[in-house]
N, C-alpha and C positions, 0 to 999 in steps of 0.2 A: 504494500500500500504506500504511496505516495504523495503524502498531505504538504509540501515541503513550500517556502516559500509564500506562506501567509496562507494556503487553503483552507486553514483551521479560522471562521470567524471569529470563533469565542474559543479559545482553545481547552479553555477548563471545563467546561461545557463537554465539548469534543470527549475530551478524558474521562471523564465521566459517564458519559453514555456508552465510551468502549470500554471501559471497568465491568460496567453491568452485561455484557454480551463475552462470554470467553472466544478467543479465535484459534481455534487448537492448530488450524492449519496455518496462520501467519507467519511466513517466511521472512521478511521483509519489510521494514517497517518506515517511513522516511519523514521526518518530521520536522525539518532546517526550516529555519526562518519563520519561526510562529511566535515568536514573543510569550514562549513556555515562562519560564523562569525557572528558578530553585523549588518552589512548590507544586508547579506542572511536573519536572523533572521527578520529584518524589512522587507524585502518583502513578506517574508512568511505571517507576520501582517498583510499588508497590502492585501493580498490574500485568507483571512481568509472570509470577505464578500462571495465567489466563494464558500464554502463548508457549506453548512448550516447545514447539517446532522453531521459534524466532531465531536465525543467524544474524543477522543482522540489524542494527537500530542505531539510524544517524539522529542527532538532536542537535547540528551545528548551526550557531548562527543564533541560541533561545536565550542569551542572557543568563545562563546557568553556573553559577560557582562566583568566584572572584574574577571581575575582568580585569 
């Protein structure tokens, strides 16, 4: 999936609504340039349980950590 780039309107929103749905099959997950944050980024953590298949997961670009 490929949300990268601002596709997320509301991004915690977004998180949120894929929290409550597990993707057992999501490979791939791309999520740059959403204006996540440190608190997006932790839910995302904590929804990582829900993807068992996930290799890969970009968050570049979210304001995440110390810049």
């Amino acid at each position: 999936m490929d949300a990268s780039d601002g596709e997320l309107a509301t991004p915690r929103d977004q998180i949120a609504r894929a929290r409550s749905r597990p993707a057992p099959r999501l490979q791939t997950l791309k999520l740059g340039g959403n204006s996540i944050g440190d608190s997006g980024a932790a839910a995302i953590a904590g929804s990582l349980q829900h993807v068992p298949r996930l290799q890969t997961l970009k968050l570049g670009g979210n304001s995440i950590g110390d810049s």
